[in-house]
N, C-alpha and C positions, 0 to 999 in steps of 0.2 A: 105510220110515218110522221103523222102532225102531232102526235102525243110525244115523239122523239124532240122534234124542233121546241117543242113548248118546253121540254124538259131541260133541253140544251140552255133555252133562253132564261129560262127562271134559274137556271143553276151558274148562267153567266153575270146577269143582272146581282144574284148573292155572291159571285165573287168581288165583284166591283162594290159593292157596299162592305163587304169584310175586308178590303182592302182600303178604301177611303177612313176605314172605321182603323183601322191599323196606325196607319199616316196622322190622321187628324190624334190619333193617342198620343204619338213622338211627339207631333209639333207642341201641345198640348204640355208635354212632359218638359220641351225644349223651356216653352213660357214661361214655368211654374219656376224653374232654375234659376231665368232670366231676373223674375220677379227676387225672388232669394239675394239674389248676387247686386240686384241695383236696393234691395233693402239693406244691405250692408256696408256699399257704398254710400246711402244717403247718412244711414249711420255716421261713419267717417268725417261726410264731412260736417256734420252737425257739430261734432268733434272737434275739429280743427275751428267752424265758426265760435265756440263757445272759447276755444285756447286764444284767439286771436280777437277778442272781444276789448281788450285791452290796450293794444295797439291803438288806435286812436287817441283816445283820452293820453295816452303818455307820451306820442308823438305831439300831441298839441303842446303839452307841457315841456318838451323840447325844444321844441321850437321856441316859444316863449324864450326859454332859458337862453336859447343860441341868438335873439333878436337882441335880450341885455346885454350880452357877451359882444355882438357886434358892435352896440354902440358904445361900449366900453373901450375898444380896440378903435374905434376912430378916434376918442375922445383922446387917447394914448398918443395916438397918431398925429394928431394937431400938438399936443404937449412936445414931443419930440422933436416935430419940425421946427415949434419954437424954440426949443434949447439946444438945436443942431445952427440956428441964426446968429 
C-alpha cells in the first residue's frame, strides 16, 4: 500500500513539473514574439527619427525667414500709415 502512495506521489509531483515545464514553454514562446515584434517597432521608429532629422535645422530656417517677413510687414505698416495721413 505505501509503495502505491509513493507511486502516486512521484507520478503527481512529474505531472506538475511536465506541466509547469509546458506553461513556462508558451510563455517563453509568448516573449520570444514579443521580443520580434518590439524589434520591429524600434526599427520603425529609428525610421521615422532618421526621416525627421531634418525638421529642426529647416524649421529654424523658417522661422528666420518668417522673423524678416515680419519686420518687413511692420516696416510696410508704418509706410502706409504714413501715406494714408
Amino acid at each position: 500500500m505505501i509503495r502505491l502512495y509513493v507511486f502516486f506521489t512521484v507520478f503527481e509531483i512529474a505531472l506538475v513539473v511536465a506541466t509547469l515545464a509546458f506553461f513556462l514553454n508558451r510563455v517563453a514562446n509568448q516573449l520570444n514574439h514579443i521580443v520580434a515584434t518590439l524589434a520591429k517597432v524600434t526599427f520603425g521608429v529609428r525610421a521615422v527619427e532618421t526621416q525627421c532629422a531634418v525638421i529642426g535645422p529647416a524649421a529654424d530656417r523658417v522661422n528666420a525667414n518668417l522673423k524678416e517677413a515680419a519686420g518687413g510687414l511692420e516696416k510696410a505698416a508704418v509706410l502706409a500709415e504714413r501715406l494714408a495721413r
